[in-house]
C-alpha positions in Angstrom: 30.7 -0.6 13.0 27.1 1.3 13.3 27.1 1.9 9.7 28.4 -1.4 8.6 25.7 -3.2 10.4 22.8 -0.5 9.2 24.3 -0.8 5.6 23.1 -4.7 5.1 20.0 -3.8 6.0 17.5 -2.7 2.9 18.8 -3.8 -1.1 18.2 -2.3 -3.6 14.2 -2.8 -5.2 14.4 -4.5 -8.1 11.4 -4.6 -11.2 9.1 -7.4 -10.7 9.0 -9.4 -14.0 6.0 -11.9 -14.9 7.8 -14.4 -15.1 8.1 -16.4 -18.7 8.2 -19.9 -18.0 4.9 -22.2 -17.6 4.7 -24.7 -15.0 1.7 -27.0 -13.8 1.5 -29.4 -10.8 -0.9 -30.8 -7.9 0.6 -27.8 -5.5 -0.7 -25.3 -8.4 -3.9 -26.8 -7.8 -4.3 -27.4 -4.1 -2.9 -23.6 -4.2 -5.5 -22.1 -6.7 -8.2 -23.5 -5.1 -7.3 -22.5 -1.1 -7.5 -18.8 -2.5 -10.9 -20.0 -4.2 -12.6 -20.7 -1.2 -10.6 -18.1 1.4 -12.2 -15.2 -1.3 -15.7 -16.4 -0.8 -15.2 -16.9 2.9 -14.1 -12.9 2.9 -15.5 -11.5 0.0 -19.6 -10.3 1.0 -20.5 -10.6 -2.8 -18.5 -13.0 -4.3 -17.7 -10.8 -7.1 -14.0 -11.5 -7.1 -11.9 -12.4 -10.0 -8.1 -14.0 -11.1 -6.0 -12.2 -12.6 -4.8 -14.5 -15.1 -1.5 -13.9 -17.4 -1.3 -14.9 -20.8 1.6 -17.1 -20.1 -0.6 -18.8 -17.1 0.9 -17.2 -14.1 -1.4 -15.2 -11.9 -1.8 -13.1 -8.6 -2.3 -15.1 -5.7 -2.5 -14.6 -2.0 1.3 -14.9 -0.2 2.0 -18.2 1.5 4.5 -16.9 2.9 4.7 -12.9 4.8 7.9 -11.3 6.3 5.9 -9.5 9.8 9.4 -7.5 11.0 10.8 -6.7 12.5 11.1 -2.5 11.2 15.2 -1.9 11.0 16.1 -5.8 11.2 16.7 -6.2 7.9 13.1 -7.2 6.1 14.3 -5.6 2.7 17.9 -7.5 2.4 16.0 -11.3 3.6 13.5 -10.3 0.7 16.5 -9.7 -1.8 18.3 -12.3 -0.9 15.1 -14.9 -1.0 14.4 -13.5 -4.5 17.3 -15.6 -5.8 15.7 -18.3 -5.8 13.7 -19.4 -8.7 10.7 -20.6 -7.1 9.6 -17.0 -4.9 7.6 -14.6 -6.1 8.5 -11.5 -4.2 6.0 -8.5 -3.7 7.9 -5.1 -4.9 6.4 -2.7 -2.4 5.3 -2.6 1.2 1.9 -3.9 1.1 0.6 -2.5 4.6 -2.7 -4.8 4.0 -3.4 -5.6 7.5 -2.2 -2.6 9.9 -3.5 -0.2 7.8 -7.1 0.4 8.1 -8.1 1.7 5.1 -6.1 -1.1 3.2 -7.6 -3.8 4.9 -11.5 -2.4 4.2 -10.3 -2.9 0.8 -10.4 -7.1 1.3 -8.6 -9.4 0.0 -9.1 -8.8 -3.5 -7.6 -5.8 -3.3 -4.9 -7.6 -1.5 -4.3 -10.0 -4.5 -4.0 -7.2 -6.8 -0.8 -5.7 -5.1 1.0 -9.4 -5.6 3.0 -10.3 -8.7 2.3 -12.6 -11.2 3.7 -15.8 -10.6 3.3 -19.8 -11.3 1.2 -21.6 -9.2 4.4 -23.6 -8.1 6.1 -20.2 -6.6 5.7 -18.6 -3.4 4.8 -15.4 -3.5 6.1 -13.6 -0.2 5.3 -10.0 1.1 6.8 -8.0 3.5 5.3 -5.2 5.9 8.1 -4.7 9.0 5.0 -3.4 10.9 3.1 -6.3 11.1 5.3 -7.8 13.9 4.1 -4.7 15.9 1.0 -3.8 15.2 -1.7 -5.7 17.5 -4.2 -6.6 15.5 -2.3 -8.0 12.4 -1.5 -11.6 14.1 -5.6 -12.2 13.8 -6.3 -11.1 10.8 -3.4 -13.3 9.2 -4.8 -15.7 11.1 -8.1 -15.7 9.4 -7.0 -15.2 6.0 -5.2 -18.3 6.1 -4.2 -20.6 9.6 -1.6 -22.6 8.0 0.6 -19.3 6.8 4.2 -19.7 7.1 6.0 -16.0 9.0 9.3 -15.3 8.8 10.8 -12.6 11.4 14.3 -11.0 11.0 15.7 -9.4 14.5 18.6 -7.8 15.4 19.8 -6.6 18.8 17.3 -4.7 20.0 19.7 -1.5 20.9 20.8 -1.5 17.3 17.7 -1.7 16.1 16.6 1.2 18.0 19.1 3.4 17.1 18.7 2.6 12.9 15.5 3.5 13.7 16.0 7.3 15.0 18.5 6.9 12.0 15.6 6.2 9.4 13.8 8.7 10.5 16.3 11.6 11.2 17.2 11.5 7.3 13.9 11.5 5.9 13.4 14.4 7.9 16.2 15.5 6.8 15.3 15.2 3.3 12.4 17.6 3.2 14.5 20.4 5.1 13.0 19.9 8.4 14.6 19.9 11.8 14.7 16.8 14.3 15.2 16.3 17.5 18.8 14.9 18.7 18.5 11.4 19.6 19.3 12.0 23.1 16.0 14.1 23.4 14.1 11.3 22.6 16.1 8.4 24.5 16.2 10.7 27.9 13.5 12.2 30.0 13.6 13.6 33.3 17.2 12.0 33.3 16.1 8.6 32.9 15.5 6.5 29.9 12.3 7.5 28.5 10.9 3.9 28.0 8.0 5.0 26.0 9.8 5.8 23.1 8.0 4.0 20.3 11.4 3.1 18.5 11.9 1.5 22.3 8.7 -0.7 22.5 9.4 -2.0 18.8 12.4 -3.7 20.4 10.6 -5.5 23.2 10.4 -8.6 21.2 8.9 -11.2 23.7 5.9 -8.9 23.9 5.0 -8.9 20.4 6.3 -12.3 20.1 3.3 -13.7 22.5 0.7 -12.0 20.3 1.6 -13.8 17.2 2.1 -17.2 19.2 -1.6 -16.9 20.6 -2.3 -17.9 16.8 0.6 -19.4 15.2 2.4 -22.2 16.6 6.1 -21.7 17.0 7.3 -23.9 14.0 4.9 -21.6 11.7 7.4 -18.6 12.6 10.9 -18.8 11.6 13.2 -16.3 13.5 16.2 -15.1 11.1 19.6 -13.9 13.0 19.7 -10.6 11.3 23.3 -9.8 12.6 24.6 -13.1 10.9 23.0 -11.9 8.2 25.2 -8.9 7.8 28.2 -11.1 8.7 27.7 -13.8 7.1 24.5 -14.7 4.5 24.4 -17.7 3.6 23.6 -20.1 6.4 20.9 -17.9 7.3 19.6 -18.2 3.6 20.4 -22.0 3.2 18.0 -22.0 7.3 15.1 -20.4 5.2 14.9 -22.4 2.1 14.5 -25.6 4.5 12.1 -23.7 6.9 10.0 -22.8 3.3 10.8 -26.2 1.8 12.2 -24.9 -0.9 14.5 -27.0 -3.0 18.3 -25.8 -2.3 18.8 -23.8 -5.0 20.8 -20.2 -3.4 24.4 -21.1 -2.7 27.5 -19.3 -1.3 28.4 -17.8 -5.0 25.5 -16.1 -4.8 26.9 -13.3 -2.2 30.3 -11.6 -2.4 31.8 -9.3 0.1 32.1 -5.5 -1.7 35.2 -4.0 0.1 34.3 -0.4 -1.4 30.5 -0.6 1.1 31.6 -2.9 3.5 29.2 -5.4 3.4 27.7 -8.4 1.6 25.9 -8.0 -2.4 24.0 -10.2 -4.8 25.1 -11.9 -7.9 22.7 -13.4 -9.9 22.8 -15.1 -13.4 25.7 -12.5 -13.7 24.0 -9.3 -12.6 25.6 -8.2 -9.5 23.5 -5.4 -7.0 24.1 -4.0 -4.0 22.3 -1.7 -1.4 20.7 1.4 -2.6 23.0 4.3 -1.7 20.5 6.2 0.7 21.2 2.7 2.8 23.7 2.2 4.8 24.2 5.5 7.0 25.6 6.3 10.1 24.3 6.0 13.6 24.2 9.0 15.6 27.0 9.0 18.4 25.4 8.1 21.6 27.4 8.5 24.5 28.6 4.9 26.4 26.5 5.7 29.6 23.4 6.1 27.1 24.2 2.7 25.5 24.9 0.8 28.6 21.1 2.3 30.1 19.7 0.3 27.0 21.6 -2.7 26.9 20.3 -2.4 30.9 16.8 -1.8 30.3 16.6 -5.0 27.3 18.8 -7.4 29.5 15.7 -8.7 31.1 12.9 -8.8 27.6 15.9 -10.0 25.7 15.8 -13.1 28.0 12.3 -13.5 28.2 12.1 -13.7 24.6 14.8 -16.3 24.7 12.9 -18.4 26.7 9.7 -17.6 24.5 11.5 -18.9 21.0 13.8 -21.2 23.0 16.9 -20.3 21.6 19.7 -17.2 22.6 21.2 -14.5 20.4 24.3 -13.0 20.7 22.9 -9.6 21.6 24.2 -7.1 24.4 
């Protein structure tokens, strides 16, 4: 069950094409010109420039920004979004704002790691450590107030373990030992709460940094369990959150028997997770589970009552 539910998590990265097709309306407008005036607010000399395609798409500022949450499932929502005609998805993990020497680079810099899109397209990046990271919420906040944030989560014990998962294999990639998970989930014989893969699970906390500057209905919480088990309505909640016309449907995902767990199909071309995804939790002993379904019974509720509305976690 461990690695079916760690196996929807990250697709497989696909090529970012310019797109071909030209397209002009009053949104292209109203869009061009908010980046415009947010790259004189930011830039000290001015001295920034569009980088205009041939075909008349460009590189623009994301409307749209995926903060998290790491190990929720950031890479399949971006996938699965990217079916729809009208997003322009960012390849790579931009790290603009919780990276320090990124975000020295300003914004220009920033607009140079999007793809080239149509002024009618979203384009939508995703950093998992945004959620996280203190000092991200702010710094959205002043590149652009009215941004729209979506936030994948998963039950927080899950997502803690996928994490010591993550890092265990790239660790084990380069030949070098790592600690059991046990060493890192226990100390003195009590759960060792300050276990960073720990703290990235106490939602609510996190949660209230990014609501000190974005209102609630600027922040759309994806299920990222019902995303394993079942796509689509979590897809279909998106596309109205982003007011995007309904163009993903239900033929767009089929259920692959062979890796357990849902793929794409689009215009014919079928792809599934990359095969490094999808591996097996470590086996935690039961008393070791229950300690942190335990110790995130009482932030689990919290956040509840922060979001107003329940997940079906432990």
């Amino acid at each position: 069950m461990a690695a079916f539910l760690l196996g929807a998590v990250l697709l497989i990265v696909q090529p970012q094409i310019v797109p071909s097709r030209p397209a002009i309306n009053s949104k292209a407008e109203t869009s061009q010109s908010v980046q415009r005036e947010l790259l004189k607010k930011t830039s000290q000399k001015n001295d920034f420039k569009e980088n205009i395609h041939s075909n008349g798409s460009c590189q623009q500022l994301p409307q749209t920004v995926i903060i998290g949450v790491r190990k929720g499932g950031t890479r399949a929502l971006l996938e699965m979004l990217s079916l729809h005609p009208d997003i322009a998805a960012a390849e790579s993990e931009v790290h603009f704002f919780d990276w320090e020497d990124h975000y020295r680079n300003g914004l220009q810099w920033y607009i140079n790691q999007m793809p080239f899109s149509y002024p009618h397209q979203i384009t939508v990046e995703k950093t998992p450590a945004y959620f996280t990271s203190p000092k991200v919420p702010e710094r959205v906040y002043n590149m652009n107030q009215s941004m729209r944030l979506l936030l994948i989560l998963r039950d927080p014990s899950e997502r803690v373990l996928s994490d010591y998962t993550q890092v265990f294999y790239n660790h084990m990639q380069k030949h070098k030992p790592y600690p059991s998970i046990e060493q890192f989930l226990i100390k003195d014989g009590e759960l060792n709460v300050d276990y960073k893969a720990i703290n990235r699970s106490l939602y609510y906390i996190h949660m209230q940094n990014w609501l000190k500057y974005f209102p609630l209905d600027h922040i759309h919480i994806v299920d990222g369990d019902k995303l394993i088990k079942d796509p689509f309505p979590e897809i279909e909640k998106v596309e109205r959150f982003l007011k995007l016309s309904p163009q993903i449907n239900a033929s767009n995902f089929y259920f692959n028997k062979t890796k357990g767990f849902y793929c794409l199909r689009d215009s014919g071309r079928e792809r599934c997770l990359h095969e490094s995804k999808g591996r097996a939790h470590p086996q935690v002993d039961r008393w070791l589970l229950e300690k942190l379904h335990e110790y995130f019974h009482e932030p689990n509720k919290k956040f509840f009552e922060l979001v107003g509305r329940t997940f079906d976690w432990h």
